[in-house]
KOLSE-452104 format. One record per atom (N, C-alpha, C, O): y, z, x; residue in three letters. Coordinates in steps of 0.2 Angstrom, whole numbers, padded with zeros to 4 digits, always signed. Each point is the difference from the previous one (the first is absolute). Layout:
BEGIN
YZXALA
...
***
This chain:
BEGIN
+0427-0518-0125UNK
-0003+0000+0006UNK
+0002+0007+0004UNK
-0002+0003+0004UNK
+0007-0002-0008UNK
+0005+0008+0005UNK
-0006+0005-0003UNK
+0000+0006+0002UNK
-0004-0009-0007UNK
-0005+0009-0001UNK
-0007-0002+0000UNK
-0006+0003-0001UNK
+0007-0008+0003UNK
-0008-0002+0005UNK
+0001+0003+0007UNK
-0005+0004+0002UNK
+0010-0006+0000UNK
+0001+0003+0008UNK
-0001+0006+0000UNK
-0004+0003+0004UNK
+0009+0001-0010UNK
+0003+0009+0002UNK
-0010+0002-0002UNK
-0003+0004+0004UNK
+0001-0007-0010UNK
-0007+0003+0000UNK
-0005-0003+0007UNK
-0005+0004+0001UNK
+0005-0008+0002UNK
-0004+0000+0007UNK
+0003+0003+0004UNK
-0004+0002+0005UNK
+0009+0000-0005UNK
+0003+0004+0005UNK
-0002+0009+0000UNK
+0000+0004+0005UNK
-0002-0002-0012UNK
-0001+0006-0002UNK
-0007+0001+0000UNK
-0002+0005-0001UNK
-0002-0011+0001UNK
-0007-0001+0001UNK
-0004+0001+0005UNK
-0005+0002+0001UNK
+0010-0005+0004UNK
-0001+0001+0010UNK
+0002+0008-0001UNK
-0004+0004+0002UNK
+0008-0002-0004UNK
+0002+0006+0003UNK
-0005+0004-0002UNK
-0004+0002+0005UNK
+0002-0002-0011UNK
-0006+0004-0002UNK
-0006-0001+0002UNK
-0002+0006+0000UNK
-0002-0011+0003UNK
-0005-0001+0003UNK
-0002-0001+0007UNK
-0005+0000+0003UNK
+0012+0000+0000UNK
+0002+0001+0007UNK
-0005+0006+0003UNK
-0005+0000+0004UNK
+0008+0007-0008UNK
-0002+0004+0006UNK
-0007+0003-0004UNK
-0002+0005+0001UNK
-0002-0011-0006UNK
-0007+0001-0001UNK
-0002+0006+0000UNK
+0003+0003-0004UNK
-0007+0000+0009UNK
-0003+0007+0000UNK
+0002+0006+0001UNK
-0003+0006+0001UNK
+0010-0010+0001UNK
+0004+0009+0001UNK
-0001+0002-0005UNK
-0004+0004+0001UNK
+0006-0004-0007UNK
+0001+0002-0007UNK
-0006+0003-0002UNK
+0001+0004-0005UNK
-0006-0004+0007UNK
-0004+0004+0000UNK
-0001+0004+0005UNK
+0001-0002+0005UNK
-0002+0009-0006UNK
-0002+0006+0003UNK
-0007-0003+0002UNK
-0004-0003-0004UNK
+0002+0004+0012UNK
-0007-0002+0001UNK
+0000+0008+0003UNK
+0005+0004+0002UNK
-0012-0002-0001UNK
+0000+0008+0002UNK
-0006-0003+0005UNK
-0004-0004-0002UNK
+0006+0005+0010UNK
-0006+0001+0005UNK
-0005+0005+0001UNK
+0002+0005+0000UNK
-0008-0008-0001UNK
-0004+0006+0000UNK
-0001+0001+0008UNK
+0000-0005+0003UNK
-0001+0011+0000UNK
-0002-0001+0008UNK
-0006+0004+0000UNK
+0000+0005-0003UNK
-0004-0007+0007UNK
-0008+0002+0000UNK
+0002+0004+0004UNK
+0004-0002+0004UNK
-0008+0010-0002UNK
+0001+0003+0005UNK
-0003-0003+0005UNK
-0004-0005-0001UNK
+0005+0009+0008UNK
-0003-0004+0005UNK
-0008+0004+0000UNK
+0000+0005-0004UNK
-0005-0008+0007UNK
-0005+0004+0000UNK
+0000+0005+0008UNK
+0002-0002+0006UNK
-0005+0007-0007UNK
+0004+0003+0008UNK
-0005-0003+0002UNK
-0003-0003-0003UNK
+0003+0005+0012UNK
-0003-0004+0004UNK
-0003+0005+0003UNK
+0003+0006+0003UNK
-0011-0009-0003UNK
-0004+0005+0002UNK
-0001+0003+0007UNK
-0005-0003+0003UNK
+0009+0008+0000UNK
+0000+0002+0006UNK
-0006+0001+0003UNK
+0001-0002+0006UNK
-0006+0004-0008UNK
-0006+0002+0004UNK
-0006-0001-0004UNK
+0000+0000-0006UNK
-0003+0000+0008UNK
-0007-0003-0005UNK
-0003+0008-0004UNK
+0003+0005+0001UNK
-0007-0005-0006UNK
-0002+0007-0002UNK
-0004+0003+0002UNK
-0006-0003+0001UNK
+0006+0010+0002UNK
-0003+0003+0002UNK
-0008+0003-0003UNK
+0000+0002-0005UNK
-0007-0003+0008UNK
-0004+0000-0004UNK
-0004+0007+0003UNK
-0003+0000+0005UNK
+0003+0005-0009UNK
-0002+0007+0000UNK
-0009+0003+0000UNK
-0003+0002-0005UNK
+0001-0003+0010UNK
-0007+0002-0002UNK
-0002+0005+0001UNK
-0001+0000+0006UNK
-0001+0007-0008UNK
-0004+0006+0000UNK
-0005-0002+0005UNK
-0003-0005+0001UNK
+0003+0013+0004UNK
-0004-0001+0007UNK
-0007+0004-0004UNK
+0000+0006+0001UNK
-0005-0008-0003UNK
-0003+0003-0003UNK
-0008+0001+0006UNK
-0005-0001-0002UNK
+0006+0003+0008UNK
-0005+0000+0006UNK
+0000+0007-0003UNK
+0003+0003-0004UNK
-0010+0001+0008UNK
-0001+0006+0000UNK
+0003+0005+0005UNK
-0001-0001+0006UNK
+0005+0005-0008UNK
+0004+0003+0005UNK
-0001+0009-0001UNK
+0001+0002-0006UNK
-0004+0003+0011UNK
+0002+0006-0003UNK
+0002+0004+0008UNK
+0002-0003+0005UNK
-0004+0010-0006UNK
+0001+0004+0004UNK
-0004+0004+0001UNK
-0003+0002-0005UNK
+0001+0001+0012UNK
-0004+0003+0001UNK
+0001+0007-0003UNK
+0006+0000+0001UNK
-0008+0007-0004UNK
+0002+0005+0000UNK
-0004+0006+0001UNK
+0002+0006-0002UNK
-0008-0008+0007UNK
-0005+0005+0003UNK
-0005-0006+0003UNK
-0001-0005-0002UNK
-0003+0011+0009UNK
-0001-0002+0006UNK
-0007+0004+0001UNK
+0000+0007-0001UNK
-0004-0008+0001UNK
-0008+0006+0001UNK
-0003-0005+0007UNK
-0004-0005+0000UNK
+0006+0009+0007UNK
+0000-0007+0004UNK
-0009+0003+0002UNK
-0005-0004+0002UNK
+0004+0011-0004UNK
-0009+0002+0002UNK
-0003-0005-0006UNK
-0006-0003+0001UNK
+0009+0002-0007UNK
-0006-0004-0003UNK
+0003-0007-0001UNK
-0005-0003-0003UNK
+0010+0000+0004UNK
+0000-0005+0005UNK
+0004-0005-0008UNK
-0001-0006-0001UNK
+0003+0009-0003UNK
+0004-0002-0005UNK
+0008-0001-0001UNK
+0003+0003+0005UNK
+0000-0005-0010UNK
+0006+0000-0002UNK
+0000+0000-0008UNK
-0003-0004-0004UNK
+0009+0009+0002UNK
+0001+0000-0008UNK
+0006-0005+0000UNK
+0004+0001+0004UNK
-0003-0008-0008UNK
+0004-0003+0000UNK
+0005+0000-0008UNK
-0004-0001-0004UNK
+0010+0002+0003UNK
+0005-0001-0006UNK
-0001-0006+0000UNK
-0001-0003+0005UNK
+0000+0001-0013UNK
+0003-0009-0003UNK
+0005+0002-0005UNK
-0002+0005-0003UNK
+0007-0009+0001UNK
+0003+0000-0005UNK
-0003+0001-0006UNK
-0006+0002+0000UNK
+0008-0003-0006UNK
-0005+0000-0005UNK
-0003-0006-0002UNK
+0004-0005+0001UNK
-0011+0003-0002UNK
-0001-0006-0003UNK
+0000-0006+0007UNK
+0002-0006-0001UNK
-0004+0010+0005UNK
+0000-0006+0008UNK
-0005+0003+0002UNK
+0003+0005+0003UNK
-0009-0004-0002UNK
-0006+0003+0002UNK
-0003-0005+0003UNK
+0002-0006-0002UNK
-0009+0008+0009UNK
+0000-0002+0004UNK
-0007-0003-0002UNK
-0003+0004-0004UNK
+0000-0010+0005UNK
-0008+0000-0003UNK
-0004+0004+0005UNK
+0001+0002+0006UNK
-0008+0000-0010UNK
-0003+0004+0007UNK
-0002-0003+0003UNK
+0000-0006-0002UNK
-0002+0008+0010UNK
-0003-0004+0004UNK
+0006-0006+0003UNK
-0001-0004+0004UNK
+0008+0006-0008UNK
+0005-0006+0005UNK
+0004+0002+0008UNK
+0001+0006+0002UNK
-0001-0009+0000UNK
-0001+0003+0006UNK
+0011-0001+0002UNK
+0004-0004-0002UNK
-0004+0010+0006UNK
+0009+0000-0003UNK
+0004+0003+0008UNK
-0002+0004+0003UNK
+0007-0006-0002UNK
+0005+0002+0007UNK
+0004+0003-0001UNK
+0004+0000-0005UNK
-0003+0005+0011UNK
+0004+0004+0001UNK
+0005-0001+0004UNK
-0001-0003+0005UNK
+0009+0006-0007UNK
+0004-0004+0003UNK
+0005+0006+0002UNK
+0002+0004-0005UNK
+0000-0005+0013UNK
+0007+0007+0002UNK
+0004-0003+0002UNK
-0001-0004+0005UNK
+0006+0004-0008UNK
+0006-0003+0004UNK
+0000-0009-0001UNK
+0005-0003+0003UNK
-0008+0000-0006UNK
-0003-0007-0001UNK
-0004-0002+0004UNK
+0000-0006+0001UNK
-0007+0011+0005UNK
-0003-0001+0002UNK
-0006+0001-0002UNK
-0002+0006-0001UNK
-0003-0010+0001UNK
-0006+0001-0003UNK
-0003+0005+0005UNK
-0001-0002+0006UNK
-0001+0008-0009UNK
-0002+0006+0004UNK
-0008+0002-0002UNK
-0002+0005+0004UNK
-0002-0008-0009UNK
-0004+0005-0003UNK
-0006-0008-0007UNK
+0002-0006-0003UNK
-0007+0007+0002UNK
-0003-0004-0004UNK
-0005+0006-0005UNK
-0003+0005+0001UNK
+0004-0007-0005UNK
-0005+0005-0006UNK
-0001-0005-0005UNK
+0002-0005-0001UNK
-0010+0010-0003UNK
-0005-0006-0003UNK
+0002+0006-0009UNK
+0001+0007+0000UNK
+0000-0010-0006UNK
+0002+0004-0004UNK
-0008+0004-0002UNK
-0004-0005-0001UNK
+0001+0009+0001UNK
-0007+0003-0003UNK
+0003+0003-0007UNK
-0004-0002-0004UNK
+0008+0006+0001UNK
+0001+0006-0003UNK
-0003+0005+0001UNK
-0003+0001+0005UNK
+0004+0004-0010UNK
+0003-0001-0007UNK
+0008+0001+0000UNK
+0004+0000+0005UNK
-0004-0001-0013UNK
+0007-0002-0001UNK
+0001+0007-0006UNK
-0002+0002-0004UNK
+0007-0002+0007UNK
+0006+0006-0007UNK
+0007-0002+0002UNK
+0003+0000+0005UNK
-0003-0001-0014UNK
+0007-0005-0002UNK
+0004-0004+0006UNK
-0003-0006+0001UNK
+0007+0005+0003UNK
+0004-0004+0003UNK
-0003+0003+0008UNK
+0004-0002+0004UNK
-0009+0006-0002UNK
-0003+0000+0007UNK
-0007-0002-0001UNK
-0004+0001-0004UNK
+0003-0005+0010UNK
-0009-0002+0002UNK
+0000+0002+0008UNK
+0004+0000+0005UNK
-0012+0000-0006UNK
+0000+0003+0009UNK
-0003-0006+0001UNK
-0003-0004-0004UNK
+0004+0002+0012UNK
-0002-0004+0004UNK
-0003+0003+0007UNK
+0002+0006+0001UNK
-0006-0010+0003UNK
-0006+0001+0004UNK
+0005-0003+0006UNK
+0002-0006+0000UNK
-0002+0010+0005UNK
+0004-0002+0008UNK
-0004-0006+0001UNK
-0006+0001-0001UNK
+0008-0008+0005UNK
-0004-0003+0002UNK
+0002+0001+0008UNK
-0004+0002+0004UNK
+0010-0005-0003UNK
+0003+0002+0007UNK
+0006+0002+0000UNK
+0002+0001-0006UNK
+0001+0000+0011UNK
+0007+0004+0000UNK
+0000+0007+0001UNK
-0005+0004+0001UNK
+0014-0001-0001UNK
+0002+0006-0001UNK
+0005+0001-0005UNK
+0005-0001+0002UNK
-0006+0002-0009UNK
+0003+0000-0004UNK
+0002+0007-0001UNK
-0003+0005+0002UNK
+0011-0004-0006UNK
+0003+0005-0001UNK
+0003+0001-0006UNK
-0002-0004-0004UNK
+0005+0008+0002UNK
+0003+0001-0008UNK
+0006-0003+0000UNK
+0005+0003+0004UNK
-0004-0008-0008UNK
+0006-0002-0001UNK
-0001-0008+0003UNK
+0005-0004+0001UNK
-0012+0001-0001UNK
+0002-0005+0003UNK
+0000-0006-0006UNK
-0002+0002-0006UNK
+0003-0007+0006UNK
-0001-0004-0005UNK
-0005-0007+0001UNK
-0001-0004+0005UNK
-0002+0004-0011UNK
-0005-0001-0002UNK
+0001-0010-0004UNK
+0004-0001-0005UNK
-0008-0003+0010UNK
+0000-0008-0003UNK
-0006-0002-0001UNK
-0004+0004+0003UNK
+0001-0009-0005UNK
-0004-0004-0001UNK
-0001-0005+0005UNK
-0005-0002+0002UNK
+0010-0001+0002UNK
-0002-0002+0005UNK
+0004+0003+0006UNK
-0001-0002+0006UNK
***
């Protein structure tokens, strides 16, 4: 009976502390950050924009700049702008060489330097 006992007693001991005896490794999932501001969504201004760079006020035209590959259709009719004040109206006629076309005064007092929209 004395090694019935001393063996249940060395049996509790052993299964007592169960899963200690094993190493368990915690996995910890990182946190996900938290999305402070929503995503900013980029869109290119692609309107027609240029500058005026000559003025023929007796024959009643405008030479206008476009960047490259922004040309204006003929016949579109286009505003003139000083200071962010709608100053001036022109009708596009040509001719066209490379990034300059002329345009026909419709109304206004347009000057060099002023800048050129679509609306």
């Amino acid at each position: 009976m004395k090694k019935l006992s001393l063996f249940a007693i060395l049996l509790v001991t052993l299964v007592a502390p169960g899963c200690s005896w094993f190493k368990h490794s915690q996995t910890v999932k990182p946190a996900k950050p938290a999305s402070a501001a929503p995503k900013t969504i980029v869109t290119p201004d692609m309107s027609l924009a240029a500058k005026v760079i000559s003025v023929n006020t007796v024959g009643r035209f405008v030479v206008l700049s476009f960047p490259a590959e922004q040309m204006p259709k003929l016949q579109q009719t286009l505003f003139l702008y000083r200071m962010g004040m709608k100053v001036a109206e022109v009708k596009v006629t040509g001719p066209q060489q490379e990034n300059n076309i002329v345009a026909d005064l419709v109304t206004g007092d347009p000057k060099v330097g002023d800048t050129v929209r679509a609306e």
